[in-house]
C-alpha positions in Angstrom: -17.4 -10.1 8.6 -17.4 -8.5 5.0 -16.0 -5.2 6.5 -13.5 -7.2 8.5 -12.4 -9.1 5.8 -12.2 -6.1 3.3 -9.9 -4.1 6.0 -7.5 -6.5 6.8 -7.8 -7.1 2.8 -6.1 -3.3 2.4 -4.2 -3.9 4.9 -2.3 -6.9 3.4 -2.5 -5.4 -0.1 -1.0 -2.2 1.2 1.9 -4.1 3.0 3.0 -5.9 0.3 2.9 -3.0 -2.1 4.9 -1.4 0.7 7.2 -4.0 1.2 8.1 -4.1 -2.2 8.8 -1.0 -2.8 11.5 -0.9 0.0 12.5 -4.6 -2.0 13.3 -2.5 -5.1 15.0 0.6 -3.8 17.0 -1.8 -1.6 18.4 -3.7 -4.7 18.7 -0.6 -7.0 21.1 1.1 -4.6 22.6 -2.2 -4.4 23.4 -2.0 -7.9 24.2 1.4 -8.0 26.7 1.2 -5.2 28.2 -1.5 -6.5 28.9 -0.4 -10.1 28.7 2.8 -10.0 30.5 3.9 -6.7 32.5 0.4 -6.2 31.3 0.5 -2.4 28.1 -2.1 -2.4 26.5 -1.2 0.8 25.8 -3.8 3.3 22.9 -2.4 4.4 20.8 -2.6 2.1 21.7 -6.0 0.9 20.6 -7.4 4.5 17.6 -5.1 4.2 16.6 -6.7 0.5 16.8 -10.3 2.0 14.8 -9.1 5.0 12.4 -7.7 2.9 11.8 -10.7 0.5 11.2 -13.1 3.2 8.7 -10.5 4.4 6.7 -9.9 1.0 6.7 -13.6 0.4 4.9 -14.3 3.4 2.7 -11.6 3.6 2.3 -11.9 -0.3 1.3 -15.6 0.3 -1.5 -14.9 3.3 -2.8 -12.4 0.5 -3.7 -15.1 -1.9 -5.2 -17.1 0.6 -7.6 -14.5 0.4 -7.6 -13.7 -3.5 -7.9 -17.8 -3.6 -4.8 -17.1 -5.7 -2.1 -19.5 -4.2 -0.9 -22.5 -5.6 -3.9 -25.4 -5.6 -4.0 -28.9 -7.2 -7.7 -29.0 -7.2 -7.9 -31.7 -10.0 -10.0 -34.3 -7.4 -12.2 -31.7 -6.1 -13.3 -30.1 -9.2 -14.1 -34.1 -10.4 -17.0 -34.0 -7.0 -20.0 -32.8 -6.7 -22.7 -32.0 -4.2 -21.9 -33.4 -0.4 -18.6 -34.5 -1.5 -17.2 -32.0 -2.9 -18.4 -29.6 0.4 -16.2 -32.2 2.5 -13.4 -31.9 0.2 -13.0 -28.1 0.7 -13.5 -28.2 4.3 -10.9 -31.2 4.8 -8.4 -28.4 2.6 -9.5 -25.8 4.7 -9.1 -27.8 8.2 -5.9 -29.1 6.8 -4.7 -25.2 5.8 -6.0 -24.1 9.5 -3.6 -26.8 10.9 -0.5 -26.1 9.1 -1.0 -22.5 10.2 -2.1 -22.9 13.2 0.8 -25.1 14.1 3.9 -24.8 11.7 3.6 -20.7 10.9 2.4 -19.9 14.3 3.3 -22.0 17.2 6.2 -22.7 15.4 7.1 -19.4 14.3 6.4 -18.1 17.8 8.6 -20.3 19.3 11.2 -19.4 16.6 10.4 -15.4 17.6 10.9 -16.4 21.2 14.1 -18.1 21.4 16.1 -15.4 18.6 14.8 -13.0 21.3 15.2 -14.4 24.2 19.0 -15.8 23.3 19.2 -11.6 21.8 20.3 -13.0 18.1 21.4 -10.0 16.1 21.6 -9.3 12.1 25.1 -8.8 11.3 24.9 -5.7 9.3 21.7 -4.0 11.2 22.0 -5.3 14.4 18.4 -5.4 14.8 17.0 -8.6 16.7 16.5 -11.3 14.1 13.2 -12.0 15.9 11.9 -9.1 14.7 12.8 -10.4 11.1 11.2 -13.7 11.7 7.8 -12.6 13.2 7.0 -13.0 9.5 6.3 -16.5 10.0 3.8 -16.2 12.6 2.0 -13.1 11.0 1.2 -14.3 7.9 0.3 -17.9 9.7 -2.3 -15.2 11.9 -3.8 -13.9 8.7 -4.2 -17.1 6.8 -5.8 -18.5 9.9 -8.0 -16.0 9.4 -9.0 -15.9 5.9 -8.9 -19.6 6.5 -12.1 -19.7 9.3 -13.8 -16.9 6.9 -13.5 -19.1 4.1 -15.0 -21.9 6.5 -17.4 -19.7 7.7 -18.9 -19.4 4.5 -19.4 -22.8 3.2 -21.8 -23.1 6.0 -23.5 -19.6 5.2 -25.9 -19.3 2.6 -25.9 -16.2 1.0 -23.0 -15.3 2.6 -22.1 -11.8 2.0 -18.4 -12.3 1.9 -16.9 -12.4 -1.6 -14.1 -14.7 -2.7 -12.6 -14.9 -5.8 -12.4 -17.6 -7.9 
């Protein structure tokens, strides 16, 4: 599971780092061809929004795994023992649910219907399904990171590392 975890890890890391660096070259022609040519290009500013709904969602199943994202942890830090082990798996079960349900099933259905009814981007013309499989991706990876993080609170020893 430690291999596994570490490769899609990369994976995600790589993406974003990717992703981001398509965000930035996006906006700076954006700029340039704004004020320096006096044509902004449409392309690219459809790109750039494309691309920050991307890195934001793949950014965000990232720090699921970093235990980086945004917590309000101040009643489980208070517990202890038994308590405190219920705590993080009711989070963790409550995480696996909005994923499983709002990011995927949700976002699949959205994927499904923009394809299916062959919704375009106005300045691209690529399927906007394509755009939105975002949601259902990154609900795929926290999923994931979400059972390993599960599966570790009931295995001692467990080899996998998470920060904290």
């Amino acid at each position: 599971m430690n291999t596994l975890k570490k490769m899609v890890d990369q994976f995600l890391a790589w993406a974003v780092i990717f992703i981001s660096s398509v965000l930035v070259l996006c906006v700076l022609w954006q700029v340039f061809s704004r004020y320096c040519l006096g044509t902004p290009s449409v392309a690219t500013d459809e790109i750039a929004r494309f691309m920050f709904m991307w890195v934001g969602l793949v950014g965000a199943a990232y720090a699921v795994s970093l235990k980086r994202h945004l917590a309000i942890d101040l009643l489980t830090q208070k517990l202890t023992g038994t308590r405190k082990l219920v705590s993080e798996v009711v989070i963790i079960l409550m995480t696996l649910l909005f994923a499983g349900l709002v990011m995927v099933y949700g976002g699949l259905g959205l994927v499904q219907k923009t394809l299916s009814t062959q919704q375009l981007s106005p300045a691209l013309g690529i399927p906007m399904g394509y755009v939105y499989f975002a949601i259902p991706f990154s609900g795929f990876a926290i999923i994931f990171y979400s059972l390993v993080d599960l599966l570790n609170k009931f295995t001692p020893n467990s080899s996998v590392h998470t920060a904290g």
